[in-house]
C-alpha positions in Angstrom: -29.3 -6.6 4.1 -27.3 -3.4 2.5 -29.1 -1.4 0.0 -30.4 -4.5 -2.1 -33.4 -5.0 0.5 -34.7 -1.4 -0.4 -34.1 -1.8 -4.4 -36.1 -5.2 -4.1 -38.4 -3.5 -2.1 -38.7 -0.5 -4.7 -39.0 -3.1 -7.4 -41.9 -4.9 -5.9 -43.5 -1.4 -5.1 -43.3 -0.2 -8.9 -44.7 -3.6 -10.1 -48.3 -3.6 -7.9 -48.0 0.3 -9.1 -48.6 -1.1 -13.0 -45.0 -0.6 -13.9 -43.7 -3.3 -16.5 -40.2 -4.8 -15.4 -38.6 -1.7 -13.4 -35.3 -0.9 -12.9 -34.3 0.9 -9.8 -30.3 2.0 -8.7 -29.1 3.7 -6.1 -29.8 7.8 -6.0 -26.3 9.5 -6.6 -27.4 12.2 -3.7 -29.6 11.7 -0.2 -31.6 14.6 -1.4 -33.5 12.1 -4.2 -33.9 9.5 -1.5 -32.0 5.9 -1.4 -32.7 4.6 -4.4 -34.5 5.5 -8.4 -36.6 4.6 -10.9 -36.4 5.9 -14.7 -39.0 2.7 -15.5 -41.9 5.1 -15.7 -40.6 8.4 -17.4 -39.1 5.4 -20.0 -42.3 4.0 -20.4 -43.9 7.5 -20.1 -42.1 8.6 -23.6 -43.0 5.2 -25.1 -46.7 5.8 -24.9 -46.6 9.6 -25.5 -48.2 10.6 -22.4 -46.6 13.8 -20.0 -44.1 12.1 -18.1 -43.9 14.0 -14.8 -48.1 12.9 -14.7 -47.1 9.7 -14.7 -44.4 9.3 -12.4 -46.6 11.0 -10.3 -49.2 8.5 -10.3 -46.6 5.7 -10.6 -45.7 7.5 -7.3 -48.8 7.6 -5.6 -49.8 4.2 -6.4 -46.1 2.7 -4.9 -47.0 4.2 -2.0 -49.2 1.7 -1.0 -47.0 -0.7 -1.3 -43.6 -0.1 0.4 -41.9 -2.3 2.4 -41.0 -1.8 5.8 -37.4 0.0 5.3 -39.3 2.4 2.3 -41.0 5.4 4.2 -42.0 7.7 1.0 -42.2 8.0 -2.6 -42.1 11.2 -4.6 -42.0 11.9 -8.0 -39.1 14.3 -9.4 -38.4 15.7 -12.8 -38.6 14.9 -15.6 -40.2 12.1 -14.3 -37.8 10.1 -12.2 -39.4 8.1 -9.4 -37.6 8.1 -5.6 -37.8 6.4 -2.4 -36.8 7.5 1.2 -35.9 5.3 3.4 -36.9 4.7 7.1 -33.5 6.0 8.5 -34.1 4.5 11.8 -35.1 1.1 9.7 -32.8 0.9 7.4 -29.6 1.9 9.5 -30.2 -0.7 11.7 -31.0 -3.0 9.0 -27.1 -2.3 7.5 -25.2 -2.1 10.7 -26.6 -5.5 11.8 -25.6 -6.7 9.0 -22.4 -5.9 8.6 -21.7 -6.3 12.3 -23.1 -10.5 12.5 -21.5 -11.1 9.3 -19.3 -8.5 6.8 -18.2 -11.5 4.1 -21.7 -12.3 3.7 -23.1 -8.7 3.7 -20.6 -7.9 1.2 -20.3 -11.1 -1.0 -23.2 -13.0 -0.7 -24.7 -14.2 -4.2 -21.0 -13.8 -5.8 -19.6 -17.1 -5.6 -19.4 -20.1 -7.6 -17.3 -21.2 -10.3 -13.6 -21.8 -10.9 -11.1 -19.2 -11.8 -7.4 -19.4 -13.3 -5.7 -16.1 -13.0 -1.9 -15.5 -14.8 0.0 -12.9 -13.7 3.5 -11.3 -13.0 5.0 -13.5 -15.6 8.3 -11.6 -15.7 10.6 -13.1 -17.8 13.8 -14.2 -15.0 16.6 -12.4 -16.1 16.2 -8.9 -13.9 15.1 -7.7 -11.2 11.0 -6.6 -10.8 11.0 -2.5 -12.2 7.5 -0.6 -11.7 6.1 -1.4 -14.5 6.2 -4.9 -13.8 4.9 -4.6 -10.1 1.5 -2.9 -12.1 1.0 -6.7 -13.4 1.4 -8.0 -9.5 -0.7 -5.7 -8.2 -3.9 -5.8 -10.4 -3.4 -10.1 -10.4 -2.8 -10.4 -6.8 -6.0 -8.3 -6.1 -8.1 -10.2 -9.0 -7.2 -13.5 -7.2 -8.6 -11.7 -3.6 -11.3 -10.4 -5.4 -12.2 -13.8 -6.8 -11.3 -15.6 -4.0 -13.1 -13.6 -1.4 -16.2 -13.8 -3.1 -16.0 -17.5 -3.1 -14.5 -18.4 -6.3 -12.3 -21.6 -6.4 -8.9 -19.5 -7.7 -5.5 -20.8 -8.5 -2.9 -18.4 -9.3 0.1 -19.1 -12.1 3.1 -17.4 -12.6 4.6 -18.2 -16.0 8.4 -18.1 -15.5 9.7 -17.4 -19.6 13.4 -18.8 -19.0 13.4 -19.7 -22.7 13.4 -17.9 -25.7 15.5 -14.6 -26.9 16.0 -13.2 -23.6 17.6 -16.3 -21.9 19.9 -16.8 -24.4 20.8 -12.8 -24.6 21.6 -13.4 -20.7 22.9 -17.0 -21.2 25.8 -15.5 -23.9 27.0 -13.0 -20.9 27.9 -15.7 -18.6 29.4 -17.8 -21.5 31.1 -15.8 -24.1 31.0 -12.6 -22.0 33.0 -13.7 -18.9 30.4 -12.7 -16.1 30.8 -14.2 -13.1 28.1 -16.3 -12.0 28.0 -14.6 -8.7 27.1 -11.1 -8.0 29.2 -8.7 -6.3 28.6 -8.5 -2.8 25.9 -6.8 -1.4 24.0 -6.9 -4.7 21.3 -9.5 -5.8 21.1 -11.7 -8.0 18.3 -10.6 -10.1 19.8 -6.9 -10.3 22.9 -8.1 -11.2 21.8 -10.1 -14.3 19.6 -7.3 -15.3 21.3 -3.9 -14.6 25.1 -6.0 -15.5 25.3 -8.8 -17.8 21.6 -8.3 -20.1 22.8 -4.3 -20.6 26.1 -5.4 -21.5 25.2 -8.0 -23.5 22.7 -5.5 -25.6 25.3 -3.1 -25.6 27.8 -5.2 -27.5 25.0 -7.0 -29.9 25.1 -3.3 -31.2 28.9 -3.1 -32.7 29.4 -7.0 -33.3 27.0 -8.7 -35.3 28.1 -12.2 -34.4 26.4 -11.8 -31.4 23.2 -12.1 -33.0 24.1 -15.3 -34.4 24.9 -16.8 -31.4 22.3 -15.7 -29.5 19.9 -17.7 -32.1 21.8 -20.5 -31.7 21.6 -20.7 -28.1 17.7 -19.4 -28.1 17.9 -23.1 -30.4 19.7 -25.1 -27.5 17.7 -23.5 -24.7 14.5 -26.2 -26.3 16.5 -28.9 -26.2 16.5 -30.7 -22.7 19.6 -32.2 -22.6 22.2 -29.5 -23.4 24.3 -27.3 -21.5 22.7 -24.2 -22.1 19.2 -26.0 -21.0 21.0 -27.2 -17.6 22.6 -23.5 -16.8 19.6 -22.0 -18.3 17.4 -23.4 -15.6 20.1 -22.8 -12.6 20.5 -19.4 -13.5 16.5 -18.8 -13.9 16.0 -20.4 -10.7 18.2 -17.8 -9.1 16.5 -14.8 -10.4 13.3 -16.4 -9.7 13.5 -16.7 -6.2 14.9 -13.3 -5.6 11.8 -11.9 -8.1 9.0 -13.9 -5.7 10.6 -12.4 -2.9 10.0 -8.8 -3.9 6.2 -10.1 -5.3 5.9 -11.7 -2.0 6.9 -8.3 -0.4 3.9 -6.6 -2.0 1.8 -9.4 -0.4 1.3 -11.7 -3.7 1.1 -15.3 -4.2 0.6 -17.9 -6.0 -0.3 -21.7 -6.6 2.1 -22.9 -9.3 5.4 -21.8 -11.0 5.0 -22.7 -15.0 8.1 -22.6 -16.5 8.0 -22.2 -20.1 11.3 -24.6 -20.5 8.7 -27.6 -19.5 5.8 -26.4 -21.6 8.0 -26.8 -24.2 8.9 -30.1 -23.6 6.1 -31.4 -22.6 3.7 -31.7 -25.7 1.6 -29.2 -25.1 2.3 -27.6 -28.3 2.6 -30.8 -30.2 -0.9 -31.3 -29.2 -2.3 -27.7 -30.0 0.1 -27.9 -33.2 -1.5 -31.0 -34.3 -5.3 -29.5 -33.3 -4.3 -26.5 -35.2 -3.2 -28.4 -38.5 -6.4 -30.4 -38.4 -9.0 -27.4 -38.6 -6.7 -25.8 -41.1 -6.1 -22.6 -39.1 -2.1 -23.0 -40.1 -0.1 -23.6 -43.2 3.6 -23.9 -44.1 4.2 -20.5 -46.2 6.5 -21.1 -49.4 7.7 -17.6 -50.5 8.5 -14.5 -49.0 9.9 -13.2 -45.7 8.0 -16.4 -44.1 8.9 -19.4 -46.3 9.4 -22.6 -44.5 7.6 -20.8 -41.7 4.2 -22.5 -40.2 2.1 -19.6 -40.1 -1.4 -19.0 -38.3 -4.2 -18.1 -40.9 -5.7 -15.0 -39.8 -7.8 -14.1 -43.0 -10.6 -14.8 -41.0 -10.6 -12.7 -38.4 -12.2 -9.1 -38.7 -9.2 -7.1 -37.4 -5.9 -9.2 -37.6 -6.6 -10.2 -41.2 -5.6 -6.7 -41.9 -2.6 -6.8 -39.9 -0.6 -10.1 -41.2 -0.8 -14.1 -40.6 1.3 -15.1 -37.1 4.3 -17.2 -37.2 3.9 -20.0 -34.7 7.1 -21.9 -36.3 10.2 -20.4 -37.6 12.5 -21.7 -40.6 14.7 -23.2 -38.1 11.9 -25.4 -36.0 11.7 -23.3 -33.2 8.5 -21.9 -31.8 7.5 -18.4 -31.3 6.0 -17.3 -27.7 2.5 -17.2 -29.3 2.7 -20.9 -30.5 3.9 -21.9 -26.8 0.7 -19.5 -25.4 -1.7 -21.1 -27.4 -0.3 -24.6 -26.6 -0.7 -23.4 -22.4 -3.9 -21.5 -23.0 -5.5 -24.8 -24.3 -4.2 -26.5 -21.0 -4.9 -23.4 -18.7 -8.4 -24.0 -19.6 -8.7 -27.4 -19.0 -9.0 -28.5 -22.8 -5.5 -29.9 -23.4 -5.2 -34.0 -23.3 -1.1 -33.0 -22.0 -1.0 -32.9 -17.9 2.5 -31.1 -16.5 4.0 -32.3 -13.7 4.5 -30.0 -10.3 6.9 -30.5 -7.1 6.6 -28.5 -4.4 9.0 -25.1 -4.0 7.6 -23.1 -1.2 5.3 -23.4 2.1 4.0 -19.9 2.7 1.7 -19.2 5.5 -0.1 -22.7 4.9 -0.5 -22.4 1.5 1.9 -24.6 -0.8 3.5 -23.7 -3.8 4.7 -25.8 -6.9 6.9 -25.5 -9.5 6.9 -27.3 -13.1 9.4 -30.2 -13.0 10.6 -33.2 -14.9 9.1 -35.2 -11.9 6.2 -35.0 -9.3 2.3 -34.6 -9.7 0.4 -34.5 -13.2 -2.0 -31.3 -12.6 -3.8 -30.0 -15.1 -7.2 -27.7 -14.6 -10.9 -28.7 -14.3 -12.1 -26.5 -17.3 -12.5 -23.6 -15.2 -15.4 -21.0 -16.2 -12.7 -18.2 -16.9 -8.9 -17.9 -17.4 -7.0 -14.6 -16.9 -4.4 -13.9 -18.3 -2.6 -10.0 -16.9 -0.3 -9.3 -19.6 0.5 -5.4 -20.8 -1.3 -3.5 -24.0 1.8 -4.4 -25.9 0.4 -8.0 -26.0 -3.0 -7.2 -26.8 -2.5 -8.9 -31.0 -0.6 -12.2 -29.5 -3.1 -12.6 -26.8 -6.0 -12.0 -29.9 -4.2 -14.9 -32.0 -4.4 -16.6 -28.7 -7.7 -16.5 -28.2 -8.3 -16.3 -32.6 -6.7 -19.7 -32.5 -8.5 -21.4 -29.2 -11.4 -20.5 -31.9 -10.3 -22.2 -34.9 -10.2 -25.4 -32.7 -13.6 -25.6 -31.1 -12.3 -24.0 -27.4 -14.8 -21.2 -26.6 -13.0 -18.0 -26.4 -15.1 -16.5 -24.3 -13.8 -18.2 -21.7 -10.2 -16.7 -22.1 -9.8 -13.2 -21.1 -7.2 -10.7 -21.7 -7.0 -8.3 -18.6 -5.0 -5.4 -20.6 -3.0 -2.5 -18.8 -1.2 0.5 -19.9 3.1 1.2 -18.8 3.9 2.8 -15.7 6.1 5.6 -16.0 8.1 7.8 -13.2 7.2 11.3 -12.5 10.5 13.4 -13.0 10.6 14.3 -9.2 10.7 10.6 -8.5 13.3 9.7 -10.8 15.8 11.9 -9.8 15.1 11.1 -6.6 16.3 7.3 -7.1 19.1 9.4 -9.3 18.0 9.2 -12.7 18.6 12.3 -15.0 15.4 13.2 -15.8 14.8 15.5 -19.0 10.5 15.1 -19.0 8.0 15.6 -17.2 7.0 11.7 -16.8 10.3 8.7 -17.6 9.9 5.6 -19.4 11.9 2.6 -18.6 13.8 0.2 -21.1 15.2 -3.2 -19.9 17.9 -3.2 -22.2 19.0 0.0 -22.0 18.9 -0.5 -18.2 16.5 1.9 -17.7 14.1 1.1 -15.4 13.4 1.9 -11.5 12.7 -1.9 -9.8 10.8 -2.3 -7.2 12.6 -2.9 -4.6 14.4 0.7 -5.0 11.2 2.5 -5.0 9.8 0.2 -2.2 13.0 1.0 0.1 12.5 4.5 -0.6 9.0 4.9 0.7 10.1 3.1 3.8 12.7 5.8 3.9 10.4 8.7 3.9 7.6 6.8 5.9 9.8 6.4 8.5 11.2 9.8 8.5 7.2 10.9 9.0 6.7 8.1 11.3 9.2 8.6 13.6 8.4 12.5 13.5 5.0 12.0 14.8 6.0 8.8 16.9 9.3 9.8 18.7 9.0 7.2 21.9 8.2 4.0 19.3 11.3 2.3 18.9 12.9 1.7 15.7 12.0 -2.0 14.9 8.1 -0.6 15.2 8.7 2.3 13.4 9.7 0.3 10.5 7.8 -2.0 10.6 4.9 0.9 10.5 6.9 2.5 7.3 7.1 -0.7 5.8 3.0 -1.1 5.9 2.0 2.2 4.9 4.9 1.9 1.6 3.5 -1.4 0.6 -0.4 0.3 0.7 0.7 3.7 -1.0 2.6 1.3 -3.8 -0.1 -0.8 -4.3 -3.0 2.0 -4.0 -1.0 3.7 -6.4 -0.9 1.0 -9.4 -4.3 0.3 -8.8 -6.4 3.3 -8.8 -5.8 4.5 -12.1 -7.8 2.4 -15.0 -5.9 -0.3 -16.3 -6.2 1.6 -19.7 -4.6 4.1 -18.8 -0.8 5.1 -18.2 0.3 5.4 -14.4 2.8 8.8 -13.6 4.2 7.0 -10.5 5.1 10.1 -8.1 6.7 8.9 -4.4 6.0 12.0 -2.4 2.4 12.1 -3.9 2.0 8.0 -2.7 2.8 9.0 0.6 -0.1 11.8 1.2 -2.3 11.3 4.5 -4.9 13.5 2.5 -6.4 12.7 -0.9 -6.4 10.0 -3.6 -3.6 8.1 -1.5 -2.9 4.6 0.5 -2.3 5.8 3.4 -5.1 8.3 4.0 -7.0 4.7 3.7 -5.0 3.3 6.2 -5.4 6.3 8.5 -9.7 6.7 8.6 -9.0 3.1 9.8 -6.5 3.7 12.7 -9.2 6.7 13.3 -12.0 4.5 13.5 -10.4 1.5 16.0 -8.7 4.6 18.2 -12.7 5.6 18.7 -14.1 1.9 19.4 -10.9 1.9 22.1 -11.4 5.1 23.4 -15.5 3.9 23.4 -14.9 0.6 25.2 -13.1 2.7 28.0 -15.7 5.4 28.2 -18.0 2.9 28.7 -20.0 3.6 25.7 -22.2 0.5 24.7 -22.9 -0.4 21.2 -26.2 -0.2 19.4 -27.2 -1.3 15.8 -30.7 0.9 16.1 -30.6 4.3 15.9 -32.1 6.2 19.3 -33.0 9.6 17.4 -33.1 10.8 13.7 -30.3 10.9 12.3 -27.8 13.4 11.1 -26.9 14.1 7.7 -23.5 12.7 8.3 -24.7 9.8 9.6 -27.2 9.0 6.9 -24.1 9.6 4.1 -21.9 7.3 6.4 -24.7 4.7 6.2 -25.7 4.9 2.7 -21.9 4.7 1.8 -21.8 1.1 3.9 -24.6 0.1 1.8 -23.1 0.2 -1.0 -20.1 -1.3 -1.0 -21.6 -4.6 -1.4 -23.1 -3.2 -4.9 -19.5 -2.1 -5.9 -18.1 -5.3 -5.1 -20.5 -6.8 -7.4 -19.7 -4.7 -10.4 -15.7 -4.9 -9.7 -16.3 -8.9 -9.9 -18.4 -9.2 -12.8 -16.7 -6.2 -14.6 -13.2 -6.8 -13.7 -12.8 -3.1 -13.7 -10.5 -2.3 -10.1 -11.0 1.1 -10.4 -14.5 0.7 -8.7 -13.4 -0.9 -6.1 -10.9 1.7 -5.3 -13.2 4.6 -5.8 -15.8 3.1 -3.4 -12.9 2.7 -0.9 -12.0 6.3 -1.2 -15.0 7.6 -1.4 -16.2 5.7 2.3 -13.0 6.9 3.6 -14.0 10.5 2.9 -17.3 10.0 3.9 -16.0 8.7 7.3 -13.7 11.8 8.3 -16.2 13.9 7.7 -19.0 12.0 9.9 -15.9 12.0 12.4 -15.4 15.7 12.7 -19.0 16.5 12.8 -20.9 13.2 15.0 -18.9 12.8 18.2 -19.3 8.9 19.9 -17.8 10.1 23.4 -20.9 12.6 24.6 -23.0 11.7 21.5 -25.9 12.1 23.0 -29.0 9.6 22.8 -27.5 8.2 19.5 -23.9 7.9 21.0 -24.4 4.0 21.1 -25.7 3.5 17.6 -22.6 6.4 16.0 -20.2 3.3 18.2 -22.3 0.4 16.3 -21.9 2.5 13.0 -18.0 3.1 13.4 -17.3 -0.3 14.0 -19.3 -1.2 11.0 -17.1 1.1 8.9 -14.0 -0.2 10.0 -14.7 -3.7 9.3 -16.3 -2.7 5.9 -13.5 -0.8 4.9 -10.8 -3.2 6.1 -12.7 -5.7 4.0 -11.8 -3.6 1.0 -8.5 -2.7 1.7 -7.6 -6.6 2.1 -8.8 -7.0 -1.3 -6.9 -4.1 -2.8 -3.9 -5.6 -0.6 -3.2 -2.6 1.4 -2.1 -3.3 4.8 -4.5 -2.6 7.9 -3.0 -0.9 10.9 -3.5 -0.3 14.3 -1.3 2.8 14.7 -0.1 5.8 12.2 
């Protein structure tokens, strides 16, 4: 099925023609055929010989031995090899295929294995801003990636309600005066961040003692018994819910809540510490800034060794966030002797959720093949001591992976739209300034100008399915958004631009879909019956549309071994294009001969690309 049948078919046809292991790919344009060979120019330039002669040979000897979906073989400069299909053949050949099964025309040979992915980790003590929904987005469709290609996945959110941050929110609620309750109408999570964290900052600035007492709680917040633990863990609790329901709004999920305040209780980093000791990758510095200090010896390593050695264990006995990563990386991978125990928080759609708790089920993973970890650039040194350290300890690193990705920032229309002076062209966010656009705020406001469009083009819906429309097409445009820029690069996050039925948007996805059911409907009623073979040559339209379903099974196979999203999302687009233009030039309805196999080919489309859109985690629709 799909395009693979013709490259294997190529392959075998270049071997009988004397060619030593060829290569063949996909042809970038219909006017070089389905699919290429460089094997003979390279071997062509290896010998010294003319390289055109050659391929022409190479060319005419393949053509005896083509398979049945392979109609010619030409040579092309400077001394590329192609193959044309048999239209008729191979159409059929890809809309069967899709049409008796689409997972397995799309996925087959990409399963296997065991997967942990990490992601959203947001520390609880604010509300979700755009930045952090960038995270969401590129774990949640990771885990659907995995997952649909048959990957055993489980998905963690580590919840960081210890540490410097906890305490800096901790002190507003104790020394501060802040209510523990919001102010009506406001949630929790917002209120902790955009209220008592600023304010808290703010006064850190002008009074010095509030540095000292935020160490001193940061100190209580490890031990399990204390007050501060105890509100600690109610008040992280509260954000955390109202966090998941914002991540859960963008159509994430997950398998287990980590909270750091157990991993730190519960040996994990005793064990990792002791490991650690053992291969000598630490020492206890005795001068300087770090003195009385248990420091990671990076000396050895080609790039850090330049950069410092890691504390993993202040003055004071309290570990750093990179000692308490190491001690959960070793577990995340399966290598850690030290089990955590889970009780369940949340039922969703049949699928359980647990939390890390003082009581309930030991769970620990079955030494999965890969672990990833979706954690911003600014990580990218801890997460190398991470993986520096897993080293120094016999745990192969390999195994651990970093997915890195670049801050999102707000175009200057948008921000002043959700009324933020704006002075640049792009604005970054700071948490403790209480700078930053959440989620929820940007997500109400594309519902907001989704419905105004909706309702525009929809008058007679009534308002419950008018939102409910707006509310699918702002979760795909939000998504798309943080998704189809490379990870490596910065996102300039522009609402109006999200929103566009035409271009590089979400909902222009969204819509070649409603276009394409709308034609099987209008089909079934004009009595159109399907056909997966071709009853006439095709048009050029509707050998693009065919070649572009062909692929997609190839660009799901790079995306999952590659981890690189942006393929996925270009092939998405790019099928969407290719569709709207097969729709405005091949009618289905008075088609002609061929009207049955254009109904066959639309239907394939649809379910192709609604495949792909369920991985990106853009909603399908019915109606626009």
């Amino acid at each position: 099925m799909s395009i693979r049948r013709a490259m294997e078919e190529a392959r075998k046809a270049l071997e009988r023609a004397g060619v030593r292991e060829p290569r063949v790919v996909p042809t970038k344009s219909l006017a070089f055929g389905i699919v290429t060979s460089t094997s003979a120019f390279e071997e062509a330039k290896e010998r010294g010989i003319d390289a055109m002669a050659y391929a022409e040979e190479v060319a005419a000897r393949a053509r005896q031995h083509t398979g049945p979906l392979l109609a010619e073989v030409r040579a092309a400069q400077p001394g590329y090899v192609n193959f044309y299909p048999d239209w008729r053949r191979f159409s059929e050949d890809v809309v069967r295929g899709v049409l008796e099964d689409v997972r397995s025309f799309l996925y087959e040979g990409l399963g296997g294995g065991e997967v942990v992915v990490e992601h959203t980790s947001v520390n609880p003590n604010k509300a979700l801003h755009v930045g952090h929904a960038r995270n969401v987005c590129i774990g949640d469709t990771v885990y659907r990636l995995m997952s649909k290609a048959g990957r055993r996945v489980t998905v963690l959110n580590y919840v960081d309600d210890s540490g410097a941050q906890m305490a800096e929110l901790l002190l507003g609620f104790t020394e501060l005066g802040f209510d523990l309750n919001p102010p009506p109408g406001m949630r929790f999570d917002e209120y902790c961040g955009d209220s008592v964290y600023v304010e808290v900052n703010r006064r850190a600035k002008v009074d010095p003692e509030i540095e000292a007492k935020r160490r001193r709680v940061a100190k209580e917040l490890e031990e399990r018994g204390s007050d501060a633990f105890k509100l600690s863990r109610e008040i992280a609790l509260r954000v955390l819910r109202d966090q998941l329901s914002t991540c859960y709004r963008l159509g994430a999920s997950y398998d287990l809540l980590v909270r750091e305040s157990d991993v730190v209780v519960s040996g994990l980093w005793d064990e990792a510490f002791s490991r650690l000791k053992e291969s000598g990758a630490v020492y206890l510095a005795d001068r300087g800034s770090k003195a009385g200090c248990w420091v990671a010896d990076l000396s050895g390593h080609p790039v850090l060794s330049k950069e410092g050695d890691e504390v993993l264990v202040k003055s004071d006995g309290s570990t750093t966030y990179v000692a308490r990563d190491i001690g959960f990386a070793l577990w995340k991978l399966g290598e850690s002797r030290t089990s955590l125990r889970f009780s369940l928080w949340d039922v969703r759609d049949g699928r359980p959720t647990y939390i890390s708790s003082e009581e309930g089920v030991s769970l620990r993973p079955n030494s999965p093949s890969l672990v990833i970890t979706v954690v911003d650039s600014r990580q990218r040194r801890p997460q190398e001591v991470v993986r520096y350290a897993l080293s120094r300890i016999g745990v192969s690193a390999d195994r651990y992976l970093h997915y890195s990705y670049e801050p999102v920032l707000l175009s200057k229309r948008s921000a002043e739209m959700l009324g933020a002076k704006a002075e640049r062209s792009a604005v970054q966010m700071s948490g403790r300034e209480g700078i930053y656009f959440k989620v929820e705020q940007v997500l109400d406001k594309l519902v907001e100008v989704a419905a105004r469009e909706t309702s525009s083009r929809r008058p007679e819906w009534p308002s419950e399915r008018v939102r409910e429309v707006a509310e699918a097409i702002a979760v795909g445009a939000f998504r798309y958004g943080m998704l189809k820029v490379d990870s490596d690069k910065q996102i300039v996050f522009d609402i109006e631009e999200s929103l566009r039925l035409e271009g590089d948007t979400g909902p222009y996805l969204q819509y070649s879909v409603v276009r394409a059911r709308k034609i099987l409907l209008k089909a079934e009623e004009a009595g159109v019956e399907p056909s997966p073979a071709p009853s006439e040559d095709l048009t050029p339209h509707e050998m693009q549309l065919v070649r572009e379903v062909s692929v997609a099974p190839l660009a799901l196979e790079d995306t999952v071994k590659a981890l690189r999203i942006r393929t996925l999302v270009t092939q998405a687009r790019t099928l969407a294009t290719v569709f709207n233009e097969f729709y405005e030039s091949c009618p289905v309805i008075g088609g002609g001969p061929n009207a049955g196999f254009r109904l066959s080919l639309v239907a394939a489309y649809a379910r192709v690309q609604e495949e792909l859109l369920e991985t990106l985690g853009v909603p399908v629709l019915d109606e626009l």
